[in-house]
C-alpha positions in Angstrom: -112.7 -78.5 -46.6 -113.8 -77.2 -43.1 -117.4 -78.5 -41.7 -119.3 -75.1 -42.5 -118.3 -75.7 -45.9 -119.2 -78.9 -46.1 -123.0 -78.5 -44.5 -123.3 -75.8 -46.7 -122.6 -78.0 -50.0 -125.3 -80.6 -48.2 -127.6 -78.6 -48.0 -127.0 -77.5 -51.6 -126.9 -80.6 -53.2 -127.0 -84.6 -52.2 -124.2 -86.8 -51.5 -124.9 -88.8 -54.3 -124.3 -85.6 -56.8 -121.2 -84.6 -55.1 -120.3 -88.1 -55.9 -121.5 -87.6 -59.4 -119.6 -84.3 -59.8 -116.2 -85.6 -58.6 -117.1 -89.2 -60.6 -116.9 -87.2 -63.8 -113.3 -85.6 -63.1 -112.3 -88.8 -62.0 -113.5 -90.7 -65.5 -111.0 -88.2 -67.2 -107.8 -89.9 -65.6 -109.5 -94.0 -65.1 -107.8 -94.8 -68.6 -104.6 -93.3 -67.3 -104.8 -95.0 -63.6 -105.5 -98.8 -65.4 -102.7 -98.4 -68.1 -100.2 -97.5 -65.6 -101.0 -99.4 -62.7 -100.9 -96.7 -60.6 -103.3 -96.3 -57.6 -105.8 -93.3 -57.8 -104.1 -91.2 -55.2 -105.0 -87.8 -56.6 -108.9 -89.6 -56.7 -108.6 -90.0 -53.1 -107.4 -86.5 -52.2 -110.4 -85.0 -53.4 -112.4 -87.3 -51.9 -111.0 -86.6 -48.5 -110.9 -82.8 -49.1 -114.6 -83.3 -49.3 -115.2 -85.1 -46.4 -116.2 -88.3 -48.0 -114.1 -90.5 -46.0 -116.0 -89.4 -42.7 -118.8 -89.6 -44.7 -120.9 -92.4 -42.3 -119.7 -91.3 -39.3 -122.8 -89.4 -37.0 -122.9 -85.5 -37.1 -122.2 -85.2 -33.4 -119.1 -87.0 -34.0 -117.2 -84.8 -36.5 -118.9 -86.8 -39.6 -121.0 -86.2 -42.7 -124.5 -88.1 -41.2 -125.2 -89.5 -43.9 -127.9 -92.8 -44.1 -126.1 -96.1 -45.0 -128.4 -96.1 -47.9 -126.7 -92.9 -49.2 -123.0 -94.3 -48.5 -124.2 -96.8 -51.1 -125.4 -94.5 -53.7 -122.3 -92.7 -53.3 -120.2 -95.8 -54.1 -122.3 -96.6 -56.5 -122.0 -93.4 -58.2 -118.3 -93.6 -58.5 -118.3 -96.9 -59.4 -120.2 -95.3 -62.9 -117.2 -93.0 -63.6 -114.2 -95.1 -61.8 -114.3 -98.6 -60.6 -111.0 -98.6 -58.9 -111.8 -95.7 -56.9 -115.3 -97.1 -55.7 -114.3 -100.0 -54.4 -111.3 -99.0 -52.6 -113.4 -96.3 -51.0 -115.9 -99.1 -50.2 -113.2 -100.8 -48.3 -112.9 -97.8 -46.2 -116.4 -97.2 -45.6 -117.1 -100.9 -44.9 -115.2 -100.7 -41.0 -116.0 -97.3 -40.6 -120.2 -98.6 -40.8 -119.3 -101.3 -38.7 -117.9 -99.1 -36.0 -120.9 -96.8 -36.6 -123.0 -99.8 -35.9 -121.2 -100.8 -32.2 -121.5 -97.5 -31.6 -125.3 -96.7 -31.8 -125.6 -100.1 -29.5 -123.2 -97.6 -27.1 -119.6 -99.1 -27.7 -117.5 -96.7 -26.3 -114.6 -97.6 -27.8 -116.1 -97.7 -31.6 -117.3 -93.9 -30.2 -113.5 -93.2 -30.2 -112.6 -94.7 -33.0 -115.4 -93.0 -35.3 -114.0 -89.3 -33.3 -110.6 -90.2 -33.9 -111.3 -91.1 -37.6 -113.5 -87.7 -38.3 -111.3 -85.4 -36.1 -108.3 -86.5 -38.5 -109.7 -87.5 -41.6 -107.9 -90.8 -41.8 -108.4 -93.6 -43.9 -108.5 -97.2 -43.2 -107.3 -100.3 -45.1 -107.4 -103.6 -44.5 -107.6 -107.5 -45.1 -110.9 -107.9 -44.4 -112.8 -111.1 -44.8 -109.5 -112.2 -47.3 -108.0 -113.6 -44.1 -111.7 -115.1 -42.8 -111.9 -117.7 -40.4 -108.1 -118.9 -40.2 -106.3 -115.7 -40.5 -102.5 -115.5 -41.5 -99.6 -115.1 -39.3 -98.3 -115.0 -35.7 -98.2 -113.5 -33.1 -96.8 -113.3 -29.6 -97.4 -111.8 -26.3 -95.3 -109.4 -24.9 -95.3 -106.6 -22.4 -98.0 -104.1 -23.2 -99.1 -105.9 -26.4 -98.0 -108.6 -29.0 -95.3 -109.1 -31.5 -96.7 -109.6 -34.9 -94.9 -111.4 -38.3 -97.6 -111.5 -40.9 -97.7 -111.3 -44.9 -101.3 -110.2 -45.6 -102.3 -109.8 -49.4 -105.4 -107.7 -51.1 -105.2 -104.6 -49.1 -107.3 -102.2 -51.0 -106.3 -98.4 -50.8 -103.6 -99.4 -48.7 -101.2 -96.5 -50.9 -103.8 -94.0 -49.5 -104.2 -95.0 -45.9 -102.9 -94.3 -42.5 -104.9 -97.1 -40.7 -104.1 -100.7 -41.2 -106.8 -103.1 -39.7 -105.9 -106.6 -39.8 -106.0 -110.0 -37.9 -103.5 -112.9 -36.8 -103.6 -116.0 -35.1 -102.4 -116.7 -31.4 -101.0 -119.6 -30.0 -102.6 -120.9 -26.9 -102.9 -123.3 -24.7 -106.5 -122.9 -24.2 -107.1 -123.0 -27.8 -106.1 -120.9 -30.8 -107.0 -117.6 -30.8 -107.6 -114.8 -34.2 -106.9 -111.3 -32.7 -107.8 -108.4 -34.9 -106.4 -104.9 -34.6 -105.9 -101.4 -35.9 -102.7 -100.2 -36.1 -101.1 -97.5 -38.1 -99.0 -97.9 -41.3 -96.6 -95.9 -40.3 -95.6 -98.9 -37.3 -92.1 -99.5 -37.5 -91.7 -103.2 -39.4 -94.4 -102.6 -41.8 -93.7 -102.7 -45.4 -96.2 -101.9 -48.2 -95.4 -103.6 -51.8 -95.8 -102.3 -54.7 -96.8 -105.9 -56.1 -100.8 -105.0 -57.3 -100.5 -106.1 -60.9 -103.9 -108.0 -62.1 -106.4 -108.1 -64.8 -108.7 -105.8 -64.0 -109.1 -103.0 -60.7 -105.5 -102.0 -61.8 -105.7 -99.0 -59.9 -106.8 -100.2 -56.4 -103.1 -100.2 -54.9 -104.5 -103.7 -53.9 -100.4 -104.3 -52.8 -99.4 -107.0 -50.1 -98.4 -105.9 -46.6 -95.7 -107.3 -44.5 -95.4 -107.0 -41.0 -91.9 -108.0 -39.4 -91.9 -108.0 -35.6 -94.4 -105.4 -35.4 -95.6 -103.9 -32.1 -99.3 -104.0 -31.3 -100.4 -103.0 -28.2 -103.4 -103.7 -25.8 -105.5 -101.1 -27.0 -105.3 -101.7 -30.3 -107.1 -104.8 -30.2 -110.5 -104.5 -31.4 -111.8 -108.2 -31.5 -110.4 -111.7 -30.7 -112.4 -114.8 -31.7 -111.7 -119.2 -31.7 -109.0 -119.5 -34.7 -111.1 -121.2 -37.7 -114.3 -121.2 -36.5 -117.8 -119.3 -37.1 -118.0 -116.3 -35.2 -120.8 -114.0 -34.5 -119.1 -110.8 -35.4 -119.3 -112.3 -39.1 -123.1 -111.5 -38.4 -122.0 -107.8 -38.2 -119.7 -107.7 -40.8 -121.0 -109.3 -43.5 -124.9 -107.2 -43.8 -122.5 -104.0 -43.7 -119.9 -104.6 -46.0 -121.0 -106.6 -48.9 -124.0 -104.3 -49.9 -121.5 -101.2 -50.0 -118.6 -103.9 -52.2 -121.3 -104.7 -54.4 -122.1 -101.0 -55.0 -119.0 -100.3 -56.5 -119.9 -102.9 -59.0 -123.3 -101.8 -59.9 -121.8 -98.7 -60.6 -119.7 -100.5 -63.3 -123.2 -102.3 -64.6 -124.2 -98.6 -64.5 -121.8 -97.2 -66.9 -122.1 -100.3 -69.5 -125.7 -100.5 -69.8 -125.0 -96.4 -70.5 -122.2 -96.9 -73.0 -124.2 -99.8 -74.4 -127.5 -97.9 -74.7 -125.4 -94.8 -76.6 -124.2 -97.7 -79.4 -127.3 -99.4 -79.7 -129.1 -96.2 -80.0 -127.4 -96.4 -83.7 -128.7 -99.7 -84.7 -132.3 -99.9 -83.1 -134.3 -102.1 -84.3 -131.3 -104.5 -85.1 -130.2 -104.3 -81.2 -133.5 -104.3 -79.3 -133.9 -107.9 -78.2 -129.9 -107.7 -76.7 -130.9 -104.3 -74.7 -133.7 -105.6 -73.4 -132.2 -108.9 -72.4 -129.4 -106.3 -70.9 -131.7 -104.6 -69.2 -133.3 -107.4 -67.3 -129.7 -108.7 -65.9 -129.2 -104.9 -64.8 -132.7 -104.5 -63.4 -132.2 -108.2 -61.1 -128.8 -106.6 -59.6 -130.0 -103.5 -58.7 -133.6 -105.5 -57.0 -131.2 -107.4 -55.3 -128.4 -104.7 -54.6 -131.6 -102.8 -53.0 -132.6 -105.2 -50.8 -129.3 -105.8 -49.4 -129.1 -101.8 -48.3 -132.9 -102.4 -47.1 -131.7 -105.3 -45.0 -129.0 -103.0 -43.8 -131.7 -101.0 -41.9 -129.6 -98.0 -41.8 -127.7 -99.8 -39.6 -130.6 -101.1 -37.4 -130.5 -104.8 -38.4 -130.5 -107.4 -35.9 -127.4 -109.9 -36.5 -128.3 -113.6 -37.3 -126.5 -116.4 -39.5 -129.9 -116.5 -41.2 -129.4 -112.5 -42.5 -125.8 -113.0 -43.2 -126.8 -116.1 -45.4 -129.5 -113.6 -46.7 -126.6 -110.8 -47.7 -124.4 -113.1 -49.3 -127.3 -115.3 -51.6 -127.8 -111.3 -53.0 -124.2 -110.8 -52.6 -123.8 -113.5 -55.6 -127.2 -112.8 -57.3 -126.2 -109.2 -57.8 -122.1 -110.6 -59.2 -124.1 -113.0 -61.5 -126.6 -110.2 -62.7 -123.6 -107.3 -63.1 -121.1 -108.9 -64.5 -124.3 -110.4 -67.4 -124.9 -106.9 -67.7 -121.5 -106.5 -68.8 -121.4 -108.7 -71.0 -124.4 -108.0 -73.1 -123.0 -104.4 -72.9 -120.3 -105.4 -74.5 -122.3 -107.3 -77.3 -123.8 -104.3 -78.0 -121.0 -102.4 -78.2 -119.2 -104.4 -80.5 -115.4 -104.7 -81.3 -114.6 -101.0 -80.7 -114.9 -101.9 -77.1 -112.2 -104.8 -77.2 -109.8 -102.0 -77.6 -107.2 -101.0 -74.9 -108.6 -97.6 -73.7 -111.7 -97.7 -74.6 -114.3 -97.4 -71.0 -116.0 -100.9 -71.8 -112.7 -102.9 -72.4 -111.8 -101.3 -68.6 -115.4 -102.3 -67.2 -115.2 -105.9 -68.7 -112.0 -106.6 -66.8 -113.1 -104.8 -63.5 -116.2 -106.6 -63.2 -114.7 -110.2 -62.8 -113.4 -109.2 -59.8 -116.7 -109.4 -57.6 -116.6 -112.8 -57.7 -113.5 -113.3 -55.6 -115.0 -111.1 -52.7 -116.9 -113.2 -50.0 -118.3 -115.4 -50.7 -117.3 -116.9 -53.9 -120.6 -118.3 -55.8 -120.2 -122.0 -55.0 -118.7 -121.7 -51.1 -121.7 -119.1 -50.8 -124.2 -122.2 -52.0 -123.0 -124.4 -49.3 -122.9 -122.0 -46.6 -126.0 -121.1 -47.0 -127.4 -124.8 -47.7 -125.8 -125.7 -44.4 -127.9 -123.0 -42.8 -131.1 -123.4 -44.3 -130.4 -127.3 -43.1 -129.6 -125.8 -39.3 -126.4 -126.7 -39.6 -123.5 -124.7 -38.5 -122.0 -122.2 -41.3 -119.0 -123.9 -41.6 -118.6 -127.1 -41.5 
């Protein structure tokens, strides 16, 4: 879709209902997607013909302009219709925001990255915070760049993508280095597997990556930090990506408390204290959902460990409250929705997997003990 068309259909109608519209042909196929195991390629077609996947990226830049705020609502309005889809989509939006970020502080290289990512419509995958402070595999200096051997697991949308962003550790004498770079799939020694077979997300292409002697040059490092140790980019990271994660999720609350509503609706007066108990758990993750967007600032935050603590306490309030929601939902719904195929059976099994993003409920309580008590993050 050229960019007159796309302004056009902005003016016309919101994000967030472009999302809605393409959410409801996506809903069609989810079933399909999760009993095969088969990534939601066709999903992300249309969501690149649209010009979703540029979606954050600044007007002036080839992009879509739109707020962080409403690259949440957007994930979140997929997440209603398709679970899988959302949150791989978040896991492409979540780099692109952080480059969005360096470049309103006037990194030039972010402002080439965020051209070279609207002018071709590419789409990123990557490890992420999987890897965290001690990333996985090696890698070597060489003439013009390194030599990288890696096996790197959870890489969302990877089937999809062109972009591979990923770290690995460096050897040094001076101490042990993390290096992360961008590189594209299509590097010579790269291998995708087709290995993505789990309880629930089904359709993420979630596969594991290999990379065998793979050539990475200069350029393509983005960041380097002190191998298993805090870093400050962490501060960056983590108030951008987990609010548009967790959106993907709420969009899953979404749908239950919808399909829940529609059974109870039936039964009133026999179902009224379990809605309203439902509708409490999905009330706290959205308060807490919204205030991680707010905190976002549109991308005006300032970072801190205290805001990244901040992110991650609503990072595990909204898991705790969504996946709740879910499973009053499914109280309500009853036994039709323990069947294969049916939309809540799907949403029960796609919810669990919030809690393995970062942080995990119990590491997120120490971390962020550790900081209330001034004491570094990790220990």
């Amino acid at each position: 879709m050229n960019t007159a068309i796309q302004m056009k259909s902005r003016i016309e109608k919101t994000w967030k209902d472009l999302a809605a519209e393409l959410g409801t042909q996506f809903a069609d196929a989810a079933a399909n997607h999760d009993a095969d195991n088969a990534f939601v390629q066709d999903n992300y077609a249309a969501l690149r013909e649209h010009g979703l996947f540029r979606l954050c990226i600044p007007q002036e830049l080839g992009g879509g302009g739109a707020a962080y705020a409403e690259v949440a609502a957007v994930i979140r309005e997929l997440g209603r219709h398709c679970g899988a889809t959302a949150l791989s989509y978040s896991m492409h939006s979540h780099p692109v925001a952080v480059n969005v970020f360096k470049h309103l502080r006037g990194d030039e290289k972010a402002t080439v990255t965020l051209r070279k990512i609207a002018d071709n419509d590419l789409i990123i995958a990557g490890t992420g915070a999987n890897d965290w402070l001690a990333s996985s595999g090696e890698m070597t200096k060489v003439d013009g760049g390194y030599r990288v051997t890696a096996h790197k697991h959870f890489v969302s949308g990877s089937p999809g993508a062109q972009v591979f962003v990923t770290s690995a550790n460096l050897e040094s004498d001076d101490g042990d280095e993390v290096l992360h770079f961008a590189i594209p799939f299509s590097s010579e020694g790269i291998t995708q597997h087709a290995n993505w077979n789990t309880l629930g997300m089904r359709a993420t292409g979630s596969n594991d990556v290999t990379l065998d002697n793979v050539f990475v040059p200069d350029e393509a490092i983005v960041a380097r930090r002190p191998a298993g140790e805090w870093h400050p980019m962490w501060n960056v990271i983590l108030p951008t990506a987990m609010p548009l994660i967790m959106s993907a999720y709420a969009g899953l609350a979404d749908a239950a408390v919808d399909l829940a509503s529609r059974a109870a609706a039936k039964r009133p007066g026999a179902l009224a204290g379990v809605v309203g108990e439902m509708l409490n758990q999905h009330t706290l993750a959205g308060i807490a959902l919204d205030d991680m967007v707010r905190r976002n600032d549109n991308h005006g935050f300032t970072p801190s460990n205290e805001l990244a603590s901040d992110t991650l306490v609503r990072k595990t309030l909204v898991a705790t409250a969504v996946m709740k929601t879910v499973e009053l939902a499914a109280e309500i719904v009853g036994g039709a929705g323990f069947f294969k195929g049916h939309p809540m059976e799907r949403i029960q099994r796609d919810v669990k997997a919030c809690h393995f993003h970062p942080l995990p409920y119990r590491r997120q309580h120490e971390f962020s003990g550790r900081i209330k008590l001034g004491l570094d993050p990790i220990e």
